[in-house]
C-alpha positions as CSV (number, residue, x, y, z in Angstrom):
1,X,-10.6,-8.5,0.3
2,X,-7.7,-8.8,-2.1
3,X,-5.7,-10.0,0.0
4,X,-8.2,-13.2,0.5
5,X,-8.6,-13.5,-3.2
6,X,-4.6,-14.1,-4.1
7,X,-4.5,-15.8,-0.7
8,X,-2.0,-13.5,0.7
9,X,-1.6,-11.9,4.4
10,X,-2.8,-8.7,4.7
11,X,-0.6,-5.6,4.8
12,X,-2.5,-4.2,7.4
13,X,0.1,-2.8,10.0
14,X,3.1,-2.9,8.0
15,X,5.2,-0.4,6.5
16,X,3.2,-1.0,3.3
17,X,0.1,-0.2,4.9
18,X,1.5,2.8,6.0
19,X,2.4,4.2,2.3
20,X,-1.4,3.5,1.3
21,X,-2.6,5.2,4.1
22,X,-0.3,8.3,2.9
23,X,-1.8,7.5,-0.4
24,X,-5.0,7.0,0.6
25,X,-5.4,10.6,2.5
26,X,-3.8,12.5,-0.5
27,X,-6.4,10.9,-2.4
28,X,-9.4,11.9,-0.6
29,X,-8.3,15.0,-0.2
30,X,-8.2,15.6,-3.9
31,X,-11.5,13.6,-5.0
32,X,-13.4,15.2,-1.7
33,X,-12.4,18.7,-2.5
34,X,-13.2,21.3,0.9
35,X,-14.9,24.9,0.0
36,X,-11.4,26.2,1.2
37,X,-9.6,24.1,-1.5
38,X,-12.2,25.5,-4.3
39,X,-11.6,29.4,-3.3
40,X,-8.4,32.0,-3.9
41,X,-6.6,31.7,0.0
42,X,-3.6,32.6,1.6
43,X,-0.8,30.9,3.5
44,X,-2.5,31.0,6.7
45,X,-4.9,28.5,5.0
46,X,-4.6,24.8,5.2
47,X,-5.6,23.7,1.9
48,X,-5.3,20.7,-0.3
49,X,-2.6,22.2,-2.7
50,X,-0.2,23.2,0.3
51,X,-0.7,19.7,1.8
52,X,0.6,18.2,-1.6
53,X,3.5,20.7,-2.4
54,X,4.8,19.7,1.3
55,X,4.5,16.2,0.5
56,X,7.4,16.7,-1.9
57,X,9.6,14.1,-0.2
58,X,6.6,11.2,-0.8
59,X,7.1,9.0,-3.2
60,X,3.8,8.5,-4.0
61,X,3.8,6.9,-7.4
62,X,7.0,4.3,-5.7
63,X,4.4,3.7,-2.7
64,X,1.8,2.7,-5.3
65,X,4.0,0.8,-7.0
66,X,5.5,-1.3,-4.5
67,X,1.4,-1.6,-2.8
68,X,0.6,-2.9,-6.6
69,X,3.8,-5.2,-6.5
70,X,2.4,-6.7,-3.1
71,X,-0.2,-8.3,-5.3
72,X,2.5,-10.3,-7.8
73,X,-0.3,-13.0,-8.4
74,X,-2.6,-10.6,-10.2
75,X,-0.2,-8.6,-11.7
76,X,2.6,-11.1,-13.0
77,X,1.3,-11.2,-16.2
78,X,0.9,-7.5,-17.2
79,X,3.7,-6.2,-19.1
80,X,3.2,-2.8,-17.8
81,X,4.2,-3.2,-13.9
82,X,8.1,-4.4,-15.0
83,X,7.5,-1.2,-17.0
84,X,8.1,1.2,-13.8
85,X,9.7,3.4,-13.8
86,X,9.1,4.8,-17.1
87,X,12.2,5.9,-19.3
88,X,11.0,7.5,-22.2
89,X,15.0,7.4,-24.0
């Protein structure tokens, strides 16, 4: 759909796609808890907060960015995206 709105092609099957599909699947995974992810486990158990401590290597918050950045027409003129990343000195 946004991609209709700013009149853009779709990311759909690009390398960009594939970042918000690793995105995407962190995501549910945290808002769609499982009943092993809300109970004490052990390493044998494939939970939510193993998947993300392996994911160490992602970087998530650069995928999002550069996905956000894919939509410059509705996001040129917000101050905060040429704010990334953020260095507090």
């Amino acid at each position: 759909m946004l991609p209709q709105i700013f009149e853009l092609s779709s990311p759909k099957g690009g390398s960009l796609w594939e970042k918000y599909k690793t995105i995407k699947k962190a995501r549910d995974r945290i808002i769609h808890l499982k009943s092993i992810d809300k109970r004490a486990s052990g390493p044998e158990d494939e939970t939510i907060w193993g998947t993300l401590l392996r994911m160490h290597n992602e970087p998530l918050s650069d995928y999002a960015h550069s996905i956000i950045g894919y939509f410059k027409p509705a996001i040129q003129n917000r101050g905060y995206f040429g704010k990334y990343p953020y260095n507090p000195t």
